[in-house]
C-alpha positions as CSV (number, residue, x, y, z in Angstrom):
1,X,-21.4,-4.8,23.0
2,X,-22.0,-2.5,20.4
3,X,-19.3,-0.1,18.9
4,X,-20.9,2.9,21.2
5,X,-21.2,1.0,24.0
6,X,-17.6,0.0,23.6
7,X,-16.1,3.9,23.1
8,X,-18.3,5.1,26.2
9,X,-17.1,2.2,28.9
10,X,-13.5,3.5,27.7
11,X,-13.6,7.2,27.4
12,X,-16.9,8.2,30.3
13,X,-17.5,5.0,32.2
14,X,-15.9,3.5,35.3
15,X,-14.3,0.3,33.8
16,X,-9.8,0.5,34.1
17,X,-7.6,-2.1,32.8
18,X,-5.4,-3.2,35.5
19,X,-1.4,-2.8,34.3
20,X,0.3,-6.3,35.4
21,X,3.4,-4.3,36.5
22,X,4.3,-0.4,38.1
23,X,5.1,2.0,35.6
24,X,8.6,3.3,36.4
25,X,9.7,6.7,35.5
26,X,12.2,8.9,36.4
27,X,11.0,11.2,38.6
28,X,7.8,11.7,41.0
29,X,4.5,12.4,40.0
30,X,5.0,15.9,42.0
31,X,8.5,16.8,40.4
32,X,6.4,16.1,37.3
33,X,4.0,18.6,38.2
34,X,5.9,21.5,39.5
35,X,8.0,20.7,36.3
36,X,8.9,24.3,34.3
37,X,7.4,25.2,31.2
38,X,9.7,26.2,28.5
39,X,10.3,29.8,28.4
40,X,8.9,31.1,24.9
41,X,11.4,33.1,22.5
42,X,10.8,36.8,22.7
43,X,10.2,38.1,19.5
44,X,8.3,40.7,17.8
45,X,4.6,39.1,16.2
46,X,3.5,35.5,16.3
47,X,6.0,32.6,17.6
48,X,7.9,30.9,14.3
49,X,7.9,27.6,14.1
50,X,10.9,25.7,15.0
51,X,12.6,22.4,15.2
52,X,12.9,20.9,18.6
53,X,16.2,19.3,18.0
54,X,19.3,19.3,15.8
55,X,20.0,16.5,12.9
56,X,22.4,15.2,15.0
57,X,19.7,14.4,17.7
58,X,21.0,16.7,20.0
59,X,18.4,19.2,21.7
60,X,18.4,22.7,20.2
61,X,20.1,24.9,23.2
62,X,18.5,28.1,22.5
63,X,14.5,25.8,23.1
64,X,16.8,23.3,25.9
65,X,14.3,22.3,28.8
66,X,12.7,19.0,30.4
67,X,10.3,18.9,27.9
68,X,12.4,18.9,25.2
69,X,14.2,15.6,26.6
70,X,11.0,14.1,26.8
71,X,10.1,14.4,23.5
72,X,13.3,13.6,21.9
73,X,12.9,10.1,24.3
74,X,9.2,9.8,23.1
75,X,10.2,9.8,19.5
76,X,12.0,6.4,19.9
77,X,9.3,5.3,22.4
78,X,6.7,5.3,20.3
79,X,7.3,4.6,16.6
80,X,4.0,4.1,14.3
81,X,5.6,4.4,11.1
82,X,8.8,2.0,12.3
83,X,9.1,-1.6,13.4
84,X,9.9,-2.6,16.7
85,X,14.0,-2.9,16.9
86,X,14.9,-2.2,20.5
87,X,13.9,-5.7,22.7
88,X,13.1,-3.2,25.4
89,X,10.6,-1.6,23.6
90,X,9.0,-5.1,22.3
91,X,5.6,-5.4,23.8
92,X,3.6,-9.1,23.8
93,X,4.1,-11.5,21.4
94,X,5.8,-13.6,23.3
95,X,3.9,-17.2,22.7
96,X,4.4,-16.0,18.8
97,X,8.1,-15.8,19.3
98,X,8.7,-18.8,21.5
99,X,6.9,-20.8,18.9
100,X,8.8,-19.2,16.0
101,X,12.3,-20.0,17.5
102,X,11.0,-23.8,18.5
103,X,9.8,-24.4,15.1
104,X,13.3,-23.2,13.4
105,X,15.1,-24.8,16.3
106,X,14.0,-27.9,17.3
107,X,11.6,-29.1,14.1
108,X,14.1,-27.5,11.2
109,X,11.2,-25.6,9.6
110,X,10.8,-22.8,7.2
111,X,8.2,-20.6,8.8
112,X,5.5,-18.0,7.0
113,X,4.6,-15.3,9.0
114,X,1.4,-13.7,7.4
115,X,-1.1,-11.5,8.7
116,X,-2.7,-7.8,8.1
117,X,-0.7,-4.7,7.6
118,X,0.4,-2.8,10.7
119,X,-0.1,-5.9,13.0
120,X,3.6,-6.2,13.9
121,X,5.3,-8.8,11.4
122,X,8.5,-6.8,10.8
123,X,9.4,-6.0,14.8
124,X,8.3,-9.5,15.3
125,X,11.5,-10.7,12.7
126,X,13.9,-8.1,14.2
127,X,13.5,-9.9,17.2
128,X,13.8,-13.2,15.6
129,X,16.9,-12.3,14.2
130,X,18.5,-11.0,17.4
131,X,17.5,-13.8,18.9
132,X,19.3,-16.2,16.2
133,X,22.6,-13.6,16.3
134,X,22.8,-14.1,19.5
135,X,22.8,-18.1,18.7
136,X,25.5,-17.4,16.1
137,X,23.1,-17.7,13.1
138,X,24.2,-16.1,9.9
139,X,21.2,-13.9,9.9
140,X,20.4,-12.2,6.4
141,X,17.8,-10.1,6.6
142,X,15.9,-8.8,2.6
143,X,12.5,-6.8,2.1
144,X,11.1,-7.8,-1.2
145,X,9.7,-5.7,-3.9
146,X,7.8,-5.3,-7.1
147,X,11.3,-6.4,-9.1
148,X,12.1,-8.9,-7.1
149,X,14.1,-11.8,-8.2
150,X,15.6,-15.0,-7.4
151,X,19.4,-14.7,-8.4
152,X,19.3,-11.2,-7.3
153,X,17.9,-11.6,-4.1
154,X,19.6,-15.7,-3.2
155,X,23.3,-14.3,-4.7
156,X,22.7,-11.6,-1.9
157,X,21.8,-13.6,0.8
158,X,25.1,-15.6,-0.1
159,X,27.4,-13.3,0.4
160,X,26.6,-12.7,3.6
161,X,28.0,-17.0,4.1
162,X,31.4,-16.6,4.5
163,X,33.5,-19.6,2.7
164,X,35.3,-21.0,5.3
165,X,31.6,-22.9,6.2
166,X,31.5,-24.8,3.3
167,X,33.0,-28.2,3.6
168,X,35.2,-27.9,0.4
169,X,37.4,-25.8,2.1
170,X,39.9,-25.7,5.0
171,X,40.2,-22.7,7.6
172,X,44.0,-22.4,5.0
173,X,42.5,-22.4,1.8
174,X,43.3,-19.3,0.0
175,X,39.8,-18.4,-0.4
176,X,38.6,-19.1,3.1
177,X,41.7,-16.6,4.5
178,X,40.9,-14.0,2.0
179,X,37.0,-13.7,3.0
180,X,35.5,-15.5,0.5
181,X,31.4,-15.8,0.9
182,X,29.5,-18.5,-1.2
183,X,28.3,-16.0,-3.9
184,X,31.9,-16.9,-4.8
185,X,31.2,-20.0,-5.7
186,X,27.7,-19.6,-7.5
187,X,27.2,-19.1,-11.6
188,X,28.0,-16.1,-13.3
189,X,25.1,-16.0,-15.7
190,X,22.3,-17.7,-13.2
191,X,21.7,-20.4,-10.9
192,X,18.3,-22.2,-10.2
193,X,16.8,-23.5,-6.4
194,X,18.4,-27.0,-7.1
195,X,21.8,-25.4,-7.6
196,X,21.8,-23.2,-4.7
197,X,20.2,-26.2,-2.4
198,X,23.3,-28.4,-3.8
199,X,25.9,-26.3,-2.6
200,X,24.1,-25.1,0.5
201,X,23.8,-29.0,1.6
202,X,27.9,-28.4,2.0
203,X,27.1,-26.0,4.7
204,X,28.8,-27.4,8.4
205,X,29.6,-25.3,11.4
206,X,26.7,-22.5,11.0
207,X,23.0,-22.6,10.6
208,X,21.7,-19.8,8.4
209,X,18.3,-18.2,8.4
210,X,17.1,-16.3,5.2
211,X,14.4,-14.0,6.0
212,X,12.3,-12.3,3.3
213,X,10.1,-9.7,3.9
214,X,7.3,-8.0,2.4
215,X,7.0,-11.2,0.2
216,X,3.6,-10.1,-0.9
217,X,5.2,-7.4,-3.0
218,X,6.8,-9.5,-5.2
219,X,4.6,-9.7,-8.1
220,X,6.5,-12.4,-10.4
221,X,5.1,-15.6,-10.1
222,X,8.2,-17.7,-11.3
223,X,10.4,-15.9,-8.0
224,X,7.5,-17.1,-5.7
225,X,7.5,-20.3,-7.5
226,X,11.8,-20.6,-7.0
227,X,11.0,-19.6,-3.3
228,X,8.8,-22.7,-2.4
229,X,10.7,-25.3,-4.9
230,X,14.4,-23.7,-2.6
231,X,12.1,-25.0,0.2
232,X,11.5,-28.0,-0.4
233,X,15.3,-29.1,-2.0
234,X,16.7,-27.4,1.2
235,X,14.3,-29.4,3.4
236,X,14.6,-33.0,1.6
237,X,18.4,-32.4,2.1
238,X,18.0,-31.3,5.8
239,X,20.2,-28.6,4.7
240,X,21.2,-26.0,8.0
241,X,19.9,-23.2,5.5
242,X,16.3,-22.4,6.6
243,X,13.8,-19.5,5.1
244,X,11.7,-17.2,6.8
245,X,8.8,-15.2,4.4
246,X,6.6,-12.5,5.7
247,X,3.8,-11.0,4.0
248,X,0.4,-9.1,4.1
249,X,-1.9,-12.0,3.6
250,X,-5.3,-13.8,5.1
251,X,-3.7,-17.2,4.8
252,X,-0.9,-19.1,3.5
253,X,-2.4,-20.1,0.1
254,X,-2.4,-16.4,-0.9
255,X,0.9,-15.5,0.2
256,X,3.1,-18.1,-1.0
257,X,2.8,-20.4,-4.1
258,X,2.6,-23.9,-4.9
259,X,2.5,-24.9,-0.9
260,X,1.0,-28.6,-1.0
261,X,4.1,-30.3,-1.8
262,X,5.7,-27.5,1.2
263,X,3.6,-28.2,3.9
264,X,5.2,-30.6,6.3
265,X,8.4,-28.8,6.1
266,X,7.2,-25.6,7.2
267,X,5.0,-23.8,9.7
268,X,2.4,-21.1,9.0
269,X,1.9,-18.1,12.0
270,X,-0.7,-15.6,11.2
271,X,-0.1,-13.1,13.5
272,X,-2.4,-11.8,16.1
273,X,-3.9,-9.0,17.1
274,X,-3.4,-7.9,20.4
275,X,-5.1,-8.3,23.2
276,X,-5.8,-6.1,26.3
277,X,-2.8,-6.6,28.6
278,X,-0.5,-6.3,25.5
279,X,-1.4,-3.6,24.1
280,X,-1.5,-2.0,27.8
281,X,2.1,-3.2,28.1
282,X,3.1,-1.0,24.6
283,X,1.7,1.7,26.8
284,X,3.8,1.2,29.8
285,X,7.5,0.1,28.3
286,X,6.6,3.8,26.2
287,X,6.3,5.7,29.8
288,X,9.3,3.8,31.3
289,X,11.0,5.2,27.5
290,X,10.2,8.7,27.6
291,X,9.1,9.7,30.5
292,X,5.4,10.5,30.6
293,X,2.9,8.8,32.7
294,X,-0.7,8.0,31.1
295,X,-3.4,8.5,33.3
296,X,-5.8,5.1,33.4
297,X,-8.0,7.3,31.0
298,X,-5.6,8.0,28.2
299,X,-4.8,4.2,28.6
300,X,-8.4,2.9,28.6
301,X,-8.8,5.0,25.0
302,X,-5.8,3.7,23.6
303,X,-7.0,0.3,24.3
304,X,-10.3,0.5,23.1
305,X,-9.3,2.7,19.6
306,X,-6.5,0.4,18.6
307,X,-9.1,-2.7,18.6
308,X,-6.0,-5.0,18.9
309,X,-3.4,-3.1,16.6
310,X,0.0,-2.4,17.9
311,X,0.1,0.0,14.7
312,X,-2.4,2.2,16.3
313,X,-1.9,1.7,19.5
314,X,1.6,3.5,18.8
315,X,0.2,6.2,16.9
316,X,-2.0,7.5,19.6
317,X,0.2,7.3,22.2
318,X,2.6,9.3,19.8
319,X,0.1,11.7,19.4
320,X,-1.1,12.2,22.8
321,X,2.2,12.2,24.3
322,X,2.9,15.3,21.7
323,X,-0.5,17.1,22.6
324,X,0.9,16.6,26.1
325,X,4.2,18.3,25.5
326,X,2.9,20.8,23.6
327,X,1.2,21.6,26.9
328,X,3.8,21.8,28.9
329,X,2.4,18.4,30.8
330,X,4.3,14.9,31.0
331,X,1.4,13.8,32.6
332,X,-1.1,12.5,29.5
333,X,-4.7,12.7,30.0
334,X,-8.2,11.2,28.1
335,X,-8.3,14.6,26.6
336,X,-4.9,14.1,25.0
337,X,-6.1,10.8,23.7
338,X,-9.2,11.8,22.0
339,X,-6.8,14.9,20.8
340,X,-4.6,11.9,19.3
341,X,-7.8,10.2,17.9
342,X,-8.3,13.7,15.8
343,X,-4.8,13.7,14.7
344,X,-4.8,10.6,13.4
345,X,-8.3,11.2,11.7
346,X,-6.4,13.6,9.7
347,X,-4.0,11.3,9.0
348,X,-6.0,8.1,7.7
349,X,-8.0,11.1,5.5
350,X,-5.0,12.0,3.6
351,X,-4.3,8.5,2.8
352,X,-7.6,7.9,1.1
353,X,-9.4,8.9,-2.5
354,X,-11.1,12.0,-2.3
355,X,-14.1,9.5,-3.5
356,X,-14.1,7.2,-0.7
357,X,-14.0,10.8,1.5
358,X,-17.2,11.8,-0.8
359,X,-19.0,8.4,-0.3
360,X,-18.6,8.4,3.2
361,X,-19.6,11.8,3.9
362,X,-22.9,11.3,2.6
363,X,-23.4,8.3,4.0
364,X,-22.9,9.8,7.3
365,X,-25.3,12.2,6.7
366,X,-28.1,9.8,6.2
367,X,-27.3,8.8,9.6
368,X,-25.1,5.7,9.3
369,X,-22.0,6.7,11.2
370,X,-22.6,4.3,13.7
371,X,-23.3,1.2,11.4
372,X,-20.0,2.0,9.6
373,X,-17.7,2.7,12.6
374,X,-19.6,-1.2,13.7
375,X,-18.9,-2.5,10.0
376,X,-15.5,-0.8,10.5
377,X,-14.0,-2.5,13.5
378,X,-15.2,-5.4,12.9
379,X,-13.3,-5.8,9.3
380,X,-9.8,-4.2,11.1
381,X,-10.8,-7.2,13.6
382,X,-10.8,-9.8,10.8
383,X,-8.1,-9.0,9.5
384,X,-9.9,-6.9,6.5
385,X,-12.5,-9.1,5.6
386,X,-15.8,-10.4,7.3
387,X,-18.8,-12.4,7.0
388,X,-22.6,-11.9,8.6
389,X,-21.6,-13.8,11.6
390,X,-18.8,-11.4,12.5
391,X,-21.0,-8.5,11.9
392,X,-24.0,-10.1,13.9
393,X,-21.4,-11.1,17.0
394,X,-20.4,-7.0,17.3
395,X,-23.8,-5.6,16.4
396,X,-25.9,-3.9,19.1
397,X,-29.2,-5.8,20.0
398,X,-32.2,-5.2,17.6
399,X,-29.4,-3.4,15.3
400,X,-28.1,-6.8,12.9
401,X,-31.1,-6.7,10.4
402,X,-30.6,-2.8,9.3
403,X,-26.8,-3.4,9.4
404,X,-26.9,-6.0,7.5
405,X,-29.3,-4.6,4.8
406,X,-26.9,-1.7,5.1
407,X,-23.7,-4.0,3.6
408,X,-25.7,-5.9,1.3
409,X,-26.5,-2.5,-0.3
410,X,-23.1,-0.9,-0.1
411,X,-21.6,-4.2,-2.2
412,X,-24.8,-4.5,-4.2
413,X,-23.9,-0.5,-5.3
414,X,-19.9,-0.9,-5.0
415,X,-19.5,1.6,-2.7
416,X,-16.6,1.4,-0.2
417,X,-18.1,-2.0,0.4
418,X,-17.2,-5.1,-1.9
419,X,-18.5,-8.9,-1.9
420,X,-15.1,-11.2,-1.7
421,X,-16.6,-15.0,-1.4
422,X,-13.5,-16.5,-3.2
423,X,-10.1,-19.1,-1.2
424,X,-8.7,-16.1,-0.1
425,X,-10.9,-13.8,1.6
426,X,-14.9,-14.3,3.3
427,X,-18.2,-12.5,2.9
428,X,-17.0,-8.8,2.4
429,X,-14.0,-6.5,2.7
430,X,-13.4,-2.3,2.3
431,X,-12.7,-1.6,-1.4
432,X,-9.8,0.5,-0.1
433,X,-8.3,-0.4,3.0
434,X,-7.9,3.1,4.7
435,X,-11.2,3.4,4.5
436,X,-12.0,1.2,7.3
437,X,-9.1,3.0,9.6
438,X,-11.0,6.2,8.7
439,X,-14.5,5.1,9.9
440,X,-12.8,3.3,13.2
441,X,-11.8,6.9,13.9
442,X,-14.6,9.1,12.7
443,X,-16.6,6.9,15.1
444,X,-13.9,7.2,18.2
445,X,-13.5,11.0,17.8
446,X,-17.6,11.3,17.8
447,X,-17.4,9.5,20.8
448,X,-14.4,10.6,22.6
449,X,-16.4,14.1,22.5
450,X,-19.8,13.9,24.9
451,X,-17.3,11.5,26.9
452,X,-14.7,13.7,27.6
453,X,-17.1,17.0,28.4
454,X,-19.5,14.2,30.9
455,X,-15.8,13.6,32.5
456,X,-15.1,17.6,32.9
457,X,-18.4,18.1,34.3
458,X,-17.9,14.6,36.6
459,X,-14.7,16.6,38.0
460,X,-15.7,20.3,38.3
């Protein structure tokens, strides 16, 4: 099925994705829609613009109605730009996270959780470390960055082990009573991964789990290299210290260095993308959240844009549950989803070169919009790169030979398109990664349009 074919069977045709379980919310469906509409604020000329809620996330009582609730409660429903941290909220994943805590419970591995940006990594260790709180783990939890370094960022993670674990000292010792943590005990002027493994190994009473994310920021090859060489001292010791690394990568080889002598000690998760039910599950624990109900067309196009990402999937129902509001409706229709699907447009435009914008513009008008929107999902599908067969496997019938003359030009010329054949990536991948959110979208919005006037007609 083509990319058309796909957008029409979600936003015009008859298909619905069955939700595994009732969407509770806190009212009926008719106190929903006899609910009142905000009174406007009289004033002379054109309405100013205001906030809908104080800084101390309390509602604004001169603007205090339903609605107003209900977008306070869909703020933390629904949070695109934030990772999962509420368990309620955490949709899927749960194979992933079973396996996670197995492989750091029962098998004493370091785990490398890799996988593109937006698909869910970070909300996927929040509830990891929850999990291992609630276990009594010493949890300590660092994003990495360009400067990152291994003293810096190991003497950190050892203050957070208090003392009174290390088997040198008794519950009386002066140092344990006084709240001493193990950065106590390290160097002044620097300490290498043998070091810290050695007095880690002294560790009894308490497991600890090191998490570092973002790992793909770090940009020093000697921290990465005093990351994996920790590893494998920790490991040979069967030390109760374990590390957890997360990162933007297509496999483990590009994400974390010198792994062949690592391997059996740790486990490598790329993380999905989503499928169907999951993403339909974001969707519902967002309505039992805030309050809105998505009709089965707002949910069918949230399913079929996000093409697997949690990421989007958030964003639209963010958006539509706004456009909703802002109408004075907690009910959310397909006309508020493809009014999210503009919105975010807007959004994944802003974030690219003007260039790119150039490029595709007038590649769009020499007719290839829906090549690229094909081209498009299928890299967001792969992760960010893709090969023929990908492209062949999501192209309509009678449609692979001009799309694939189409990307053999584009990374012939260098334009959006690029040629990666090296260990890390296949075939070819978007010179700049928003491109590929923007042509997802361009392609959605052209044809959430003709879908959503056939519906209107279909009704009246």
């Amino acid at each position: 099925m083509g990319f058309a074919d796909q957008m029409r069977s979600m936003f015009g045709g008859k298909r619905r994705l069955k939700v595994d379980a009732p969407v509770s919310v806190p009212v009926s469906r008719s106190e929903l829609l006899r609910a009142e509409p905000p009174k406007p604020e009289v004033r002379n000329g054109p309405q100013f613009p205001r906030f809908h809620a104080m800084a101390t996330d309390q509602l604004d009582r001169k603007r205090l109605d339903r609605f107003g609730a209900v977008r306070m409660k869909l703020r933390n429903a629904f949070t695109p730009s934030q990772p999962v941290a509420d368990r309620q909220m955490f949709a899927g994943r749960s194979e992933v996270l079973t396996s996670m805590i197995r492989s750091i419970e029962d098998q004493r591995l370091h785990l490398v959780l890799y996988g593109e940006r937006g698909i869910g990594k970070t909300s996927l260790l929040h509830m990891l470390s929850e999990a291992a709180r609630e276990a009594r783990y010493i949890v300590f939890y660092s994003s990495c960055g360009a400067a990152s370094n291994f003293e810096e960022t190991f003497r950190a993670a050892a203050e957070e082990i208090p003392v009174l674990f290390h088997s040198g000292f008794s519950p009386t010792n002066t140092n344990a009573e006084r709240g001493s943590s193990l950065s106590d005990l390290l160097p002044e002027k620097g300490f290498s991964p043998r070091q810290l493994a050695d007095m880690c190994a002294k560790l009894i009473g308490t497991r600890v789990l090191i998490i570092l994310d973002e790992f793909d920021r770090a940009v020093s090859e000697t921290f990465r290299r005093d990351v994996s060489e920790l590893m494998k001292f920790l490991s040979d010791r069967s030390v109760r210290v374990q590390l957890i690394i997360a990162g933007v990568a297509t496999d483990l080889v590009e994400l974390l260095e010198h792994t062949p002598s690592i391997r059996r000690n740790l486990l490598a998760v790329r993380v999905p993308l989503m499928n169907d039910e999951e993403i339909l599950s974001l969707v519902a624990n967002g309505e039992r959240s805030s309050g809105l109900v998505f009709e089965p067309g707002a949910r069918d196009a949230v399913v079929a844009v996000a093409n697997g990402s949690p990421y989007i999937a958030s964003l639209l129902c963010h958006h539509a549950g706004l456009i909703a509001l802002d109408a004075s409706r907690l009910i959310v229709n397909a006309d508020d989803a493809a009014g999210a699907v503009k919105q975010a447009l807007i959004e994944f435009e802003s974030r690219i070169a003007k260039p790119a914008v150039t490029q595709v513009g007038r590649l769009l008008e020499e007719g290839g919009g829906p090549a690229l929107a094909t081209i498009a999902g299928v890299a967001l599908r792969g992760g960010g790169d893709f090969d023929l067969a990908d492209l062949q496997a999501a192209t309509p019938e009678g449609e692979f030979t001009n799309y694939k003359r189409l990307v053999e030009k584009l990374a012939a010329e260098n334009v959006i398109l690029e040629r990666c054949d090296d260990e890390y990536r296949k075939g070819y991948a978007f010179i700049e990664e928003g491109v590929r959110h923007y042509l997802w979208f361009l392609g959605a919005q052209a044809e959430a349009r003709p879908a959503s006037k056939a519906q209107r007609a279909n009704t009246a």
